[in-house]
C-alpha positions as CSV (number, residue, x, y, z in Angstrom):
1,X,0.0,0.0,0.0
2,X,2.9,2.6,1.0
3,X,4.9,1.5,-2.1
4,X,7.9,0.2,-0.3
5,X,9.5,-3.4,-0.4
6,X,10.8,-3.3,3.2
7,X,9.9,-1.5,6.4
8,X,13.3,-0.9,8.3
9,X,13.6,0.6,11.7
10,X,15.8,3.4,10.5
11,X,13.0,3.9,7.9
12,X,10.7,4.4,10.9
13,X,13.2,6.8,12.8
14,X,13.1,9.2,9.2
15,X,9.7,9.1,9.4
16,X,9.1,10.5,12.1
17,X,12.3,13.3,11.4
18,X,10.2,13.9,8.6
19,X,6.8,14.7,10.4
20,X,8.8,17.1,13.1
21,X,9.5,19.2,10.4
22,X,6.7,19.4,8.6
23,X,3.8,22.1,9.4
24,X,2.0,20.4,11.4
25,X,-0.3,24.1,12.1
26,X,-1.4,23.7,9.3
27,X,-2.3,20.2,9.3
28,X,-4.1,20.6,12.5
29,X,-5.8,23.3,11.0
30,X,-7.0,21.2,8.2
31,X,-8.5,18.7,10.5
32,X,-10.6,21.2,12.6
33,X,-11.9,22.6,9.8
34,X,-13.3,18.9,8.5
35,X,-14.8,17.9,11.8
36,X,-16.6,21.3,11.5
37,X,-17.8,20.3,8.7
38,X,-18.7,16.5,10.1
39,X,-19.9,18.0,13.2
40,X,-21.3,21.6,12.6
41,X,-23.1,21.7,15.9
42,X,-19.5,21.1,18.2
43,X,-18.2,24.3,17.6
44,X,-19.8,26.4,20.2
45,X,-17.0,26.2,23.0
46,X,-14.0,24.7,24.1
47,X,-11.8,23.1,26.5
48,X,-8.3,23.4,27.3
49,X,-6.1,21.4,29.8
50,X,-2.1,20.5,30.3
51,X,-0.9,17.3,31.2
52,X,2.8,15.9,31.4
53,X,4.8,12.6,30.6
54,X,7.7,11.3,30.7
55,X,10.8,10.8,28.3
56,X,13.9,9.2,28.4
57,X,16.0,12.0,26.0
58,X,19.3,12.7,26.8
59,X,20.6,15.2,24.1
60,X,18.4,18.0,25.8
61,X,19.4,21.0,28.5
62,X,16.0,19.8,30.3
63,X,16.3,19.2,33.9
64,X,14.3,16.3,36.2
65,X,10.9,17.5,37.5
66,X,8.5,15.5,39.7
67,X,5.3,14.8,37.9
68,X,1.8,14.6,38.8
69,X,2.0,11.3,40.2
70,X,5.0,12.0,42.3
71,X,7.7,10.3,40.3
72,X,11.1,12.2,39.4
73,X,12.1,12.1,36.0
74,X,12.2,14.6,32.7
75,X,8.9,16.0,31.7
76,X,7.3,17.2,28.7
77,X,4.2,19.1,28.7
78,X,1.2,18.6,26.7
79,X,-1.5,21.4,26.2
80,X,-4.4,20.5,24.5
81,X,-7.8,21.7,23.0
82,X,-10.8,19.8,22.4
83,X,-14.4,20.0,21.9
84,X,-16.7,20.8,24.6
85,X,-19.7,18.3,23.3
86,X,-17.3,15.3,21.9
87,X,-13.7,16.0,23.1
88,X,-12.5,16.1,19.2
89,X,-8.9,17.5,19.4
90,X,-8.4,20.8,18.0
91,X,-5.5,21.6,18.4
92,X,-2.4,20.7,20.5
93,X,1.3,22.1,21.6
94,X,4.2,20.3,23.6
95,X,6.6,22.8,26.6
96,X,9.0,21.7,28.4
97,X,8.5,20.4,32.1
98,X,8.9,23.5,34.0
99,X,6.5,26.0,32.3
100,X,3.6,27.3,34.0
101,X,0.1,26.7,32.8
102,X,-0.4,30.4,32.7
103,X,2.6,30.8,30.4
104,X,1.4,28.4,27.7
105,X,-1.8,29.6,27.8
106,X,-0.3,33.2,27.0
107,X,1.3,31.1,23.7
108,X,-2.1,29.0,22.7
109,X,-3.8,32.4,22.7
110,X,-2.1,32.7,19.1
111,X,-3.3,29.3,17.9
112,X,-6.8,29.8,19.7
113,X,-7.3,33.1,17.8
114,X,-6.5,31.9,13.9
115,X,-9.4,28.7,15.1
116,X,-12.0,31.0,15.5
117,X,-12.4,29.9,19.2
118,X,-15.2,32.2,20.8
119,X,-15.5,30.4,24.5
120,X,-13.0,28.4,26.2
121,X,-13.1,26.5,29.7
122,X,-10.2,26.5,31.6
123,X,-8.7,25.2,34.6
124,X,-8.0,27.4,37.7
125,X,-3.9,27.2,36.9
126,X,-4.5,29.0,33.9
127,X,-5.8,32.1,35.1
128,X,-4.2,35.1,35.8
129,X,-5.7,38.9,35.4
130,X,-3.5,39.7,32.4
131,X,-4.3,36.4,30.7
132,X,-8.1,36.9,31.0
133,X,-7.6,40.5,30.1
134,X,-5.8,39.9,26.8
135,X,-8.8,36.9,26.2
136,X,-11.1,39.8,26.5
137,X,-9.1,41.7,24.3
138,X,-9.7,39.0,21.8
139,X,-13.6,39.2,22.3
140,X,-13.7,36.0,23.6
141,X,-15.9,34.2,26.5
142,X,-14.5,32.4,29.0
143,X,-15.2,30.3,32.1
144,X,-12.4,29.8,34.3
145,X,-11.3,28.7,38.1
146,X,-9.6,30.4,39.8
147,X,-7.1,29.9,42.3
148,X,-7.3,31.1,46.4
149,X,-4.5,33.8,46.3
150,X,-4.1,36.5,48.7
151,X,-5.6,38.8,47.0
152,X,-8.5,37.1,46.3
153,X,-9.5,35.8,50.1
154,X,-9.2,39.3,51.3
155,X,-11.1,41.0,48.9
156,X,-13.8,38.2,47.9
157,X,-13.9,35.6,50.2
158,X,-14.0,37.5,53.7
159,X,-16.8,39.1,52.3
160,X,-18.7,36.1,51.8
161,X,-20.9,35.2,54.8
162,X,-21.6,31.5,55.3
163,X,-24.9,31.8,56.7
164,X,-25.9,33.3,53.6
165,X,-24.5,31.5,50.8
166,X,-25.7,28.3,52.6
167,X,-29.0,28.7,51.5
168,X,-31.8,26.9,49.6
169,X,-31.7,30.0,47.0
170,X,-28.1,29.4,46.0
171,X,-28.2,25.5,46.0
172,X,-27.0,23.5,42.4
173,X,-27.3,20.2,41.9
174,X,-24.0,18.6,40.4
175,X,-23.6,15.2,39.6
176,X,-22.2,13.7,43.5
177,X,-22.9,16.4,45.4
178,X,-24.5,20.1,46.5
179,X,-22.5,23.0,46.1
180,X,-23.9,26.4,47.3
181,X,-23.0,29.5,44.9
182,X,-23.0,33.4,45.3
183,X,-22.1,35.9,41.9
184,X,-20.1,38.9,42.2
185,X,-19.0,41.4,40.1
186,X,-15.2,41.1,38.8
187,X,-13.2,42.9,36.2
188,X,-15.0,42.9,33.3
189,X,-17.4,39.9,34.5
190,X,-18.9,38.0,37.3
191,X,-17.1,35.9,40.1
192,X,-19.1,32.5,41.3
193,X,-17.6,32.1,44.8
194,X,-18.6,27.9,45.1
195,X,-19.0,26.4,48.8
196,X,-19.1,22.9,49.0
197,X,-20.0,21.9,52.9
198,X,-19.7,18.0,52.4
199,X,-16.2,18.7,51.1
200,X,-15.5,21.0,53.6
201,X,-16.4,18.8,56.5
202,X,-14.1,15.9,55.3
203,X,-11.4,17.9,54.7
204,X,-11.4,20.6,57.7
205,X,-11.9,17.7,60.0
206,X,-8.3,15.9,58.4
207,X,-6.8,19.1,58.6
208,X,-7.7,19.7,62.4
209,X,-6.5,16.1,63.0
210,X,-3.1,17.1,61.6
211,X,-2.8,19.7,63.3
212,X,-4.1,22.8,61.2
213,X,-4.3,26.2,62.6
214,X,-8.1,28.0,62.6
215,X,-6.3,30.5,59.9
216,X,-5.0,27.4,57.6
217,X,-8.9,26.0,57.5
218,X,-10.8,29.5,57.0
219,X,-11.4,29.1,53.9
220,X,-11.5,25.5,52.8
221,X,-14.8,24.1,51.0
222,X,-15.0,27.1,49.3
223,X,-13.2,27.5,45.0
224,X,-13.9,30.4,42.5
225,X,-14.9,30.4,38.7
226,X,-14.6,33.8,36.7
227,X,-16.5,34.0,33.7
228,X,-17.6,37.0,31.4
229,X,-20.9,35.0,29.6
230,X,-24.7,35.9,29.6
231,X,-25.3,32.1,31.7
232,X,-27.0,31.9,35.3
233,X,-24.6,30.9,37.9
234,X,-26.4,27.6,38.1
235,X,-25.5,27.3,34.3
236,X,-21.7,28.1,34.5
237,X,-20.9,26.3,37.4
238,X,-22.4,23.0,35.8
239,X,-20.5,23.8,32.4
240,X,-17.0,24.2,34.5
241,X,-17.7,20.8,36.3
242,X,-18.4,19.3,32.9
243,X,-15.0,20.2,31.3
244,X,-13.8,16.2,32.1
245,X,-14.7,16.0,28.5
246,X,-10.6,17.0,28.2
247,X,-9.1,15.0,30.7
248,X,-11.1,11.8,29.1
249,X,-9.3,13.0,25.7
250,X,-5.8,12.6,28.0
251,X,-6.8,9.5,28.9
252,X,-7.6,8.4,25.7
253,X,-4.2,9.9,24.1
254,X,-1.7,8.0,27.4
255,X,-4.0,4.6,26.9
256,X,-5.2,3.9,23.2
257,X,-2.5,6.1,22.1
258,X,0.4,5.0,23.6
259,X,1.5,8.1,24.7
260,X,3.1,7.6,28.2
261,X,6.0,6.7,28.7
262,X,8.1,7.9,25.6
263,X,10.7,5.8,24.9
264,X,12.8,8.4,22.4
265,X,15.9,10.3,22.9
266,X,16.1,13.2,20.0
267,X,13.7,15.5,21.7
268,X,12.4,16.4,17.6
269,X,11.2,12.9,17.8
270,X,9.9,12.8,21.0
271,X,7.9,15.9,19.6
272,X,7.1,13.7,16.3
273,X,5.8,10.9,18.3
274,X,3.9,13.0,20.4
275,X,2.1,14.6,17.3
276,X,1.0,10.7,16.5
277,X,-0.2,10.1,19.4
278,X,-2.5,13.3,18.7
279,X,-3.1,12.2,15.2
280,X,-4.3,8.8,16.6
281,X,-6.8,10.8,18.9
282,X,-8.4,12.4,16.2
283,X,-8.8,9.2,14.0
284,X,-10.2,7.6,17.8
285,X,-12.5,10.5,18.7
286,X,-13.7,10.6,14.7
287,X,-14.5,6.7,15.1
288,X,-16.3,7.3,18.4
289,X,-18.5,10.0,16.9
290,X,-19.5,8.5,14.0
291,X,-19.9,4.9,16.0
292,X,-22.1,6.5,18.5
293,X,-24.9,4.4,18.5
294,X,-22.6,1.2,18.5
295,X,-22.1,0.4,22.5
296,X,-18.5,-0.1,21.7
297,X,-15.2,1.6,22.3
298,X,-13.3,3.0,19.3
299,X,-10.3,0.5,20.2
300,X,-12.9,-2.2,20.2
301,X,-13.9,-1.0,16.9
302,X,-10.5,-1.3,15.4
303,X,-10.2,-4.2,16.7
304,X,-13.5,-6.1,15.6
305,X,-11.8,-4.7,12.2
306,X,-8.5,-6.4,11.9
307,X,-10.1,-9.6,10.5
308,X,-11.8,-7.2,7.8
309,X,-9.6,-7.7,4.1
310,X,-10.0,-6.3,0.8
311,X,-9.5,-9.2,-2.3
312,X,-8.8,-8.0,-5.8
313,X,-10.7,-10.0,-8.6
314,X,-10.0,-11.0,-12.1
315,X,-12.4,-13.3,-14.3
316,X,-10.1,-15.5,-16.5
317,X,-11.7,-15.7,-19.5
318,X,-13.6,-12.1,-19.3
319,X,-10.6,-10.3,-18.0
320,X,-13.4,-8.2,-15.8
321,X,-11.7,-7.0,-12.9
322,X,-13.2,-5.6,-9.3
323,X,-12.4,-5.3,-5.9
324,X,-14.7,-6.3,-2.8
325,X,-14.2,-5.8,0.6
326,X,-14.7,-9.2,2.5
327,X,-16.0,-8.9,5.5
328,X,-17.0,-11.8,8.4
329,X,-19.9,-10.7,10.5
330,X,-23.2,-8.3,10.4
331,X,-21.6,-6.0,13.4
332,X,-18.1,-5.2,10.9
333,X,-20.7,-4.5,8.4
334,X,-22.6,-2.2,10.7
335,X,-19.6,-0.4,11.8
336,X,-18.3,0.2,8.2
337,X,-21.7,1.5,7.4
338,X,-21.6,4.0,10.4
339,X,-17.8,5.0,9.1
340,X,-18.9,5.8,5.7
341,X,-16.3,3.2,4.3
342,X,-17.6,1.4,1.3
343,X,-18.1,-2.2,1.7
């Protein structure tokens, strides 16, 4: 199919030298713009998360960092953007270990911009006043979180009174739990102050068991979300809580797409095998959409497809000539028909 007589390792390695330097911008760009076309209706918002992996590469000034699940080793950074409704991958950049999230999301604003994103969720380690500022600046809408600095418990959360905002009025239903929420006004939007008194309770009593001073526990049970949209709190509080559309899309892109660990030294191909693995999640997420009423996984999918094979056939004496796609059972049938492959 790919023309060549042998498939060498070395061939492999070229490969992927060949895909780091290639525009890969432009290729991303080219898939967004066919989903919107598959999936005209996932469009509306966004959602955009950092995670981090390991690599083994040597020939790099990089230094060991400890990683989210407390191992020690040499990290790369993955930020990512995907669709709020199906998690399709939009668009996707690797940092070094030791960058904050608030500094890549000052780079993605560039690649955000030229995809025409109008509202983006975010996690609370993105935010900072002059990131939200310059997203403003770009007319778009965002819902945030926002992190407990100093600033913000003296001059929004001491003036939140408990008795109040515990209250039958301010109550939202999320999906394991109550949360109790009270708006303010904020910059150049609103501030949902969030109070969670189940959380609260388990953690303020572990606190107090190790120890913790009334000052360290004042303001536990209690997160932010900054947003500048038209929604009821109920509304954005619920879309925020929602965003695990993203970290499924990670899971997706360390499990199905063999992302963690990386076993590459060059770090242009750690970046190539990276943009695989991100290629993979598109082909993955693309599967599950069109699959959707199939109760299967896309990775069961391909797999129910390996036995699938394509003959090519030539009639002796009439010299006619087609080619049929053999398959074995009425489900690889079904899930060629829900593909759009021809059969």
């Amino acid at each position: 199919m790919v023309g060549v007589n042998e498939l060498t390792t070395a061939m492999l390695y070229n490969c992927l030298d060949d895909l780091e330097e290639c525009s890969f911008e432009t290729i991303e760009q080219g898939i967004f713009e066919h989903w919107l076309k598959i999936a005209p209706g996932d469009n509306q918002s966004f959602v955009l998360d950092v995670t981090d992996t390991y690599y083994n590469g040597r020939h790099d000034q990089s230094m060991q960092r400890k990683g989210k699940d407390g191992k020690v080793s040499k990290l790369i950074q993955i930020g990512l953007g995907v669709s709020f409704e199906n998690g399709f991958p939009i668009f996707h950049k690797s940092y070094n270990g030791n960058i904050s999230n608030i500094k890549i999301l000052e780079d993605l604003m560039r690649i955000m911009a030229q995809r025409g994103i109008n509202t983006i969720v975010m996690d609370r380690g993105f935010y900072s006043q002059s990131n939200v500022e310059d997203l403003n600046k770009l007319k778009m809408i965002m819902i945030v979180g926002v992190k407990q600095s100093a600033g913000i418990k003296k001059n929004i959360l001491d003036k939140i009174e408990r008795d109040k905002i515990y209250a039958a009025k301010n109550q939202v239903t999320l999906k394991d739990t109550y949360v109790y929420v009270q708006e303010l006004e904020f910059l150049f939007g609103k501030m949902i102050v969030i109070y969670n008194p189940k959380y609260e309770a388990l953690k303020r009593d572990r606190m107090l068991a190790d120890e913790a001073t009334d000052k360290e526990v004042k303001y536990v049970g209690y997160s932010l979300i900054f947003h500048n949209t038209k929604f009821k709190p109920d509304i954005v509080v619920k879309k925020y809580f929602d965003k695990d559309v993203v970290e499924r899309s990670f899971r997706t892109m360390k499990g199905d797409a063999q992302l963690h660990p990386i076993r590459l030294w060059l770090p242009k191909r750690v970046n190539a095998h990276i943009k695989i693995c991100y290629l993979s999640m598109c082909l993955l997420s693309l599967i599950k959409y069109r699959c959707s009423k199939i109760s299967t996984s896309p990775a069961e999918i391909i797999q129910e497809l390996q036995t699938v094979y394509k003959v090519n056939l030539k009639h002796s004496k009439t010299r006619q000539r087609f080619t049929k796609v053999v398959t074995l059972s009425n489900n690889q049938k079904n899930i060629l028909k829900a593909l759009k492959c021809s059969v």
